[in-house]
N, C-alpha and C positions, 0 to 999 in steps of 0.2 A: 264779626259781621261787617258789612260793607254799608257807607252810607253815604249821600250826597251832602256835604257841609256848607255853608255860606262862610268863607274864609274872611270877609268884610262886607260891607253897604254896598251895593252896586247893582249892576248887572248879570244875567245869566253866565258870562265870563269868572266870576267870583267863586263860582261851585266847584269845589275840590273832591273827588271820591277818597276817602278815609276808611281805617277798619280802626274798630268801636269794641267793645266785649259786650258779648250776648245778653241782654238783659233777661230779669228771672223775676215770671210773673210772682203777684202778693195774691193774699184775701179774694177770693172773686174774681181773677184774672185770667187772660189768656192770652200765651206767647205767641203770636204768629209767625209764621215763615210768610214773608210779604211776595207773592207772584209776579204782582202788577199793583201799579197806581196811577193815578191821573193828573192832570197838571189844570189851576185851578190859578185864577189871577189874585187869589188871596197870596198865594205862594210868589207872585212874581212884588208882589206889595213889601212882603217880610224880607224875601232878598233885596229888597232898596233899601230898607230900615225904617219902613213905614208902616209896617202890623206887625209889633210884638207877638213872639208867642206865649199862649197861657201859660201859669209860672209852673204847670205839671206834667208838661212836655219837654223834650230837647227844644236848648230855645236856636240852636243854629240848625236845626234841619228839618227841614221843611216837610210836604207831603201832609195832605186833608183828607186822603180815602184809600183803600187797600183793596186787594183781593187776594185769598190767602190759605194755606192749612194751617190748620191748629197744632203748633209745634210742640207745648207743652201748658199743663195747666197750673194754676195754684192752690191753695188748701182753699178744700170749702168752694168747689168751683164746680156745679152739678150738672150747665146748664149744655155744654160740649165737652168731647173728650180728642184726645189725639190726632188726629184724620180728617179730625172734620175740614171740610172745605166754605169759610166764611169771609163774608164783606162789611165792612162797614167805614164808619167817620171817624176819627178824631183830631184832637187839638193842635198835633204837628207829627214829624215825625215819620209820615209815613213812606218816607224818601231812604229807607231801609230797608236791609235784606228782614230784620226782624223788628217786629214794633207789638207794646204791650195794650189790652185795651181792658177792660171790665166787658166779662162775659153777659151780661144785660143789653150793651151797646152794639154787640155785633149781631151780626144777621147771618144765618144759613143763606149758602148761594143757589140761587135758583136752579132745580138739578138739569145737567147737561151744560149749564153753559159753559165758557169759558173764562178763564181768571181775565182775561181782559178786557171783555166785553162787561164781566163784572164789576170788575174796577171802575169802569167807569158809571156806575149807577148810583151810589151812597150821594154824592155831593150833589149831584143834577136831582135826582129825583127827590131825598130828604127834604131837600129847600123848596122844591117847588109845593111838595105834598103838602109841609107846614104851611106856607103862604099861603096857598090855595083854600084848601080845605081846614085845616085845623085851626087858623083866625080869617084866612080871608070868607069863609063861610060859603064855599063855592055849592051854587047849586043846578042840578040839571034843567036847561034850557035857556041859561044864561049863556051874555054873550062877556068872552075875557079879553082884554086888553092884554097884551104880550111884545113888550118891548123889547129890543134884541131876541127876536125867536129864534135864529139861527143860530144860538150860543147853548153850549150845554145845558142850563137850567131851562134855559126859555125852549128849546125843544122837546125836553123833559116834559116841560109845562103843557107844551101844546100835545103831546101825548095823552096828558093825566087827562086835559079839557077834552080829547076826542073819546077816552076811555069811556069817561062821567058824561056825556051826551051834552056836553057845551059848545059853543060856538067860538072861534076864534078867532081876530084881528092879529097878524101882529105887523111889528115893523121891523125895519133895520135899514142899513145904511148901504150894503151891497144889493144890488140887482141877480148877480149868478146864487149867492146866498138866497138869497127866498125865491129863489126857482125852486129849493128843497122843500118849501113851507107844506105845498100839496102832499106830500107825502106824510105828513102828521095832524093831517085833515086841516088846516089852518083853510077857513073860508075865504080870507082874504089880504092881502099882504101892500102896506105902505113902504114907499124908498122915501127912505128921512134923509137925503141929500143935503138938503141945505138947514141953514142954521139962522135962526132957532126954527126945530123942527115943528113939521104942521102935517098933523094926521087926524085933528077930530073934526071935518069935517068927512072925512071917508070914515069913520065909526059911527059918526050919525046916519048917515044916508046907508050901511049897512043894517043898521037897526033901525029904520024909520023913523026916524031921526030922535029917539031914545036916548040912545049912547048906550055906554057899555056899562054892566053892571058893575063890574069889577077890574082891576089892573095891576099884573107882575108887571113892576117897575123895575128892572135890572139896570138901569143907565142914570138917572137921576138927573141933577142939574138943569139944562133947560126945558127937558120933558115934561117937568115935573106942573108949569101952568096951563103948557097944553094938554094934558094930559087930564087935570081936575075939568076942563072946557068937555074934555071927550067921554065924563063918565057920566052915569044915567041921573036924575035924584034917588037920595040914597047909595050912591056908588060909594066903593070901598076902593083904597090906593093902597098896594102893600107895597112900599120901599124896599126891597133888598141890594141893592148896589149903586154905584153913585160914577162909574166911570166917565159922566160928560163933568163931572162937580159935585160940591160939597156944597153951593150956595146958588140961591134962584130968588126970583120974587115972584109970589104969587097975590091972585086977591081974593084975600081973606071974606069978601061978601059973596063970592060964589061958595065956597066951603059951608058958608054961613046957610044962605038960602038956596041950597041943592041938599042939606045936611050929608054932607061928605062924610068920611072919615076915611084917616092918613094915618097910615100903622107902620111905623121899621122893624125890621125884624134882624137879626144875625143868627147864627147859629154855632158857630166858633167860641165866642167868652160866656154860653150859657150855663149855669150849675150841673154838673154830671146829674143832675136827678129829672132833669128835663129834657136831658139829652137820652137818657134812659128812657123816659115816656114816649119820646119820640121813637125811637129806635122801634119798641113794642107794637105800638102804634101803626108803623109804618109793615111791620111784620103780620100784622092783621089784616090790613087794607092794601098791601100794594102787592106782597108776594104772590099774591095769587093772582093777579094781572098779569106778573111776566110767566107766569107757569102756563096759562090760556094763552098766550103770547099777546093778550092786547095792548101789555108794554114792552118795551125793547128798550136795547141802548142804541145811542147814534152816537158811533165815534166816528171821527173824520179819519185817526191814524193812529196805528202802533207803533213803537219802534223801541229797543232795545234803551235800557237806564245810561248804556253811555253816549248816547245821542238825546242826552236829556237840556243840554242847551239849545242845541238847534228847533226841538221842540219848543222852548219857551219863547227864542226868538219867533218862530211862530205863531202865538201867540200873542206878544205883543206886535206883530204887525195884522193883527184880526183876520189872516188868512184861512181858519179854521171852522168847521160847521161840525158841531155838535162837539164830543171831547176828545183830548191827546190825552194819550194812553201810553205810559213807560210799563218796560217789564223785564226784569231780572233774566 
């Protein structure tokens, strides 16, 4: 089989196509024929040499989500059989003609859609779903704070918030980007142009000057004080990504006397058994959104796995709304 390799630490230039032998699922497993996958700035992290991957993946090839048939099963494996057409997440890897998961983990694809419309759903929606709903404690008629909403997760996000009858704020840094925001019901949209960003005084004055209940944080770093400013008391912060930094200062007497709470989350190094809860979870509550179609996917573009650097360059120049989508 055919795979995209990181030959060394670098840039999207570094990726070699290589062919591999077919791997052969174990216990509980199933081999996918991979259709399509998505491109994910976890992936552009690990080609610089800066996210390891978990030690039960290939650790040189990349890929966090698939869209796929079930190419073949392993013993003891009840839950699909041959044909089946499935998407889901895992640890690396899926930058492959073929890649193995735990049949618990993957998800039946919404019927009708396409492998690449699919593919891009596991990453964007998984993480927003958790954050959201399964710790951030999302509830209807709340208003969500949604940083970078024009990016895969965070569109995802404001998706899941227009599904659930919430409210949404978000931000980002382009202007033609959240011209898309309307389209995913987002009430109202801030251009964080300058630095350090200021957006909680338009989260107030959208909630009567409340603030927001809650906040998908994808950007981190200096959002992160204006941001505690912009949530309600009681307001919950979930951290999932840090692309302005890894370090901020905040004041810890707002946290104090608003009682805050600040939760990170990942989804990449968690225990296969919570990643399985997840999976399940998600297969209860969200597959039937995209069946009614009140979720979708929003890719920006598809294009073929050998134009898979020009896609990352893409990406690292933030040109992209919603996700890129490779495909065999």
């Amino acid at each position: 089989m055919k795979v995209q390799r990181i030959t060394e630490p670098g840039g999207p230039e570094v990726l070699a196509l290589e062919e591999r032998p077919e791997p052969v699922p174990g216990p509980g497993e199933v081999l996918v024929r991979v259709r399509a996958s998505a491109l994910n700035r976890a992936d552009l992290l690990q080609i610089r040499g800066f996210y390891p991957a978990p030690p039960d993946v290939p650790p040189d090839v990349p890929g966090l989500e698939y869209a796929g048939e079930v190419a073949a099963v392993g013993p003891r494996t009840r839950r699909f059989k041959v044909g089946d057409r499935v998407m889901g997440l895992v640890g690396g890897g899926a930058w492959s003609e073929y890649v193995i998961t735990h049949e618990r983990e993957a998800l039946p694809m919404p019927e009708g859609m396409d492998f690449a419309d699919a593919a891009a759903l596991p990453e964007a929606y998984l993480t927003a779903y958790d954050a959201l709903v399964l710790q951030g404690e999302m509830k209807p008629g709340e208003t969500v704070l949604i940083h970078a909403v024009a990016s895969g997760v965070g569109s995802a996000a404001a998706l899941l918030c227009k599904a659930s009858g919430v409210c949404v704020v978000g931000t980002g840094r382009s202007a033609a980007k959240l011209k898309r925001a309307s389209e995913w019901g987002v009430a109202r949209t801030v251009l964080c142009a300058s630095s350090p960003p200021s957006f909680a005084d338009v989260v107030r004055a959208e909630t009567r000057g409340r603030g927001a209940d809650l906040c998908l944080d994808l950007v981190g770093g200096d959002y992160v004080p204006e941001t505690l400013s912009a949530l309600a008391p009681r307001g919950r912060l979930m951290l999932v990504g840090m692309v302005a930094g890894t370090s901020t200062e905040v004041n810890l007497g707002m946290v104090l006397t608003k009682r805050l709470r600040v939760t990170g989350t990942v989804l990449r190094s968690r225990p296969v058994e919570e990643k399985m809860a997840l999976s399940q979870s998600a297969e209860r509550h969200l597959l039937p959104l995209f069946r009614s179609g009140a979720l979708k996917p929003v890719v920006d573009a598809v294009m073929p796995m050998s134009e898979l650097r020009q896609g990352l360059e893409r990406m690292e120049r933030n040109d992209s709304v919603g996700k890129l989508v490779v495909r065999w």
